[in-house]
N, C-alpha and C positions, 0 to 999 in steps of 0.2 A: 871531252871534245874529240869527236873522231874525224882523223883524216884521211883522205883518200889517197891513194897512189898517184903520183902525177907521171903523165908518159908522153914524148914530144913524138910528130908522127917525123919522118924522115923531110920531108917540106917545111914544117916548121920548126924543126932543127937550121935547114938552112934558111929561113927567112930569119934566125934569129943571129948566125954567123953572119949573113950582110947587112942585117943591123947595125951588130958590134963594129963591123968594119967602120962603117959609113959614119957612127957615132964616134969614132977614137981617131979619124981623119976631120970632122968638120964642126964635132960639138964641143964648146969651151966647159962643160962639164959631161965629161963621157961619163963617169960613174952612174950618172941619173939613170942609164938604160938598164944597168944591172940592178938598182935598188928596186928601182919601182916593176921591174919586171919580177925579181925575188917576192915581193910586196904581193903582185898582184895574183903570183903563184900559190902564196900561203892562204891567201884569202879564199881562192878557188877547191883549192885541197879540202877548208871546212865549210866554205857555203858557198857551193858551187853553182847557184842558183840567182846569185848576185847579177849575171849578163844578161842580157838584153836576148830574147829568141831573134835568129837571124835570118826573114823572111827568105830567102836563097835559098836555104837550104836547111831542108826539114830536119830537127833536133839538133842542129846544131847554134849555139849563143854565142854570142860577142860581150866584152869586156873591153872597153875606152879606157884608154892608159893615158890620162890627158896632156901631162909633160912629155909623153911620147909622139902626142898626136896619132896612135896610132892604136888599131883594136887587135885583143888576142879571140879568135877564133877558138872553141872548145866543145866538145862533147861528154859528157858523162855520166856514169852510173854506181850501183851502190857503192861498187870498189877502186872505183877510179876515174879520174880528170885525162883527157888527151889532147892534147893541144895541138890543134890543125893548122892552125899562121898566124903569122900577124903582121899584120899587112899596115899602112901606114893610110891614114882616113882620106889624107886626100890626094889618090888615087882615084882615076877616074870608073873603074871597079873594082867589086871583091874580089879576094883572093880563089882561086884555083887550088884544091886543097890535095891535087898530089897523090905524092903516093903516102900510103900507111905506115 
């Protein structure tokens, strides 16, 4: 089984610091954010191919975190996954994917 390199771009580094936040102030299990986001990481690392293509924006796919409510944004090839955001679904748009 081979995996990819996984690399957060600077945007979705911090969409996932005011995640953490927002979860460890208002959710009565904040740990779910770090499982299922570790979870969703490993899966992406060996079949990166699992998201959805995300009409917005060409080659880039989404992945529904469901106890998250919210999708991780990603790009990738032979050598590696990059994680663009992850933005919470019901937001009235997609996310803004920043800088690199």
């Amino acid at each position: 089984m081979t995996r990819r390199k996984l690399r957060f771009t600077a945007t979705a580094r911090e969409h996932v610091r005011l995640l953490k936040q927002w979860w460890k102030k208002n959710s009565v299990r904040p740990e779910i954010l770090d499982h299922d986001l570790n979870e969703a990481l490993k899966m992406l690392s060996v079949v990166p191919g699992i998201g959805q293509p995300y009409p917005s924006a060409p080659g880039v796919r989404r992945l529904y975190l469901e106890r998250l409510m919210s999708h991780l944004y990603y790009t990738y090839d032979e050598r590696e996954v990059v994680v663009r955001a992850l933005w919470h679904a019901r937001r009235g748009s997609g996310p803004d994917f920043g800088r690199g």
